[in-house]
C-alpha positions, 0 to 999 in steps of 0.5 A, a space after each residue: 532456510 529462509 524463503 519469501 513467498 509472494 502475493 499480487 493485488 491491484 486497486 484503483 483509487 483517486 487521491 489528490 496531493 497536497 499540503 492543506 497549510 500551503 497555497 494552490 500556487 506552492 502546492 503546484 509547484 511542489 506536486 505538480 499536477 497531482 495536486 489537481 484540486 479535482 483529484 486524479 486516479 491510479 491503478 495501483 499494482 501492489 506486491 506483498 511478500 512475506 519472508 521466514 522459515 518453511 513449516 517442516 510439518 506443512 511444508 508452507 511458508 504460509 497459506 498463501 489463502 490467508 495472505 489473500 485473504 487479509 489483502 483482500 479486507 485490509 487493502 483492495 476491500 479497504 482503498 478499492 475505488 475510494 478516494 484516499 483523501 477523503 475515505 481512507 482514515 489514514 490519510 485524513 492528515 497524511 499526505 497520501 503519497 506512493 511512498 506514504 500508502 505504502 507504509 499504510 498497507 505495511 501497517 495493516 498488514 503487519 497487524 494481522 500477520 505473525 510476528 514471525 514473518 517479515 513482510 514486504 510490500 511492493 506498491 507500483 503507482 503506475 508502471 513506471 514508478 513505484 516504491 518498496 517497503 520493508 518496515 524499516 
């Protein structure tokens, strides 16, 4: 019996989008006013699901402390109160985009999780938008 087992998080982060190889002018057109060159800031609510079998020894899915636990170091410890631009490694040359910071936390997840389970995550920018990702 497969079962998906959930844990929320929240962090704040700046960020600022943009190409580096276009100008102010296209830049703006394109992101609009997220492309500020001042940055601007979100609170990101984020949703990570993991997904597989119940442990019919434990009865878990997983500990859902060691889920926390790696949300903790690989996410909020990781992009809480940073600017994604210019602190968070990945997006040195990644535009960091809803859809783009994602994929990142996927990845990191991903890295610390057993192959056993599929990993979802759910990243709201702001309460209106968000975006879902699957490793696919």
């Amino acid at each position: 019996m497969r079962i998906k087992a959930c844990r929320k998080a929240h962090f704040n982060a700046a960020h600022r989008l943009y190409r580096k190889d276009w100008s102010d002018e296209k830049n703006l057109q394109v992101f609009g006013k997220c492309s500020n060159p001042k940055y601007h800031g979100h609170n990101y609510e984020l949703t990570v699901a993991v997904v597989g079998e119940i442990d019919s020894e434990t009865g878990y899915l997983i500990d859902l402390k060691i889920l926390k636990d790696h949300i903790k170091t690989e996410v909020e410890d990781y992009m809480d109160h940073k600017n994604l631009n210019e602190e968070v490694e990945e997006f040195a040359t990644l535009n960091p985009t809803v859809e783009n910071i994602a994929v990142v936390i996927w990845n990191r997840l991903r890295n610390k999780l057993a192959s056993k389970y599929d990993i979802e995550v759910t990243l709201y920018e702001t309460p209106r938008n968000f975006v879902m990702y699957k490793g696919e």
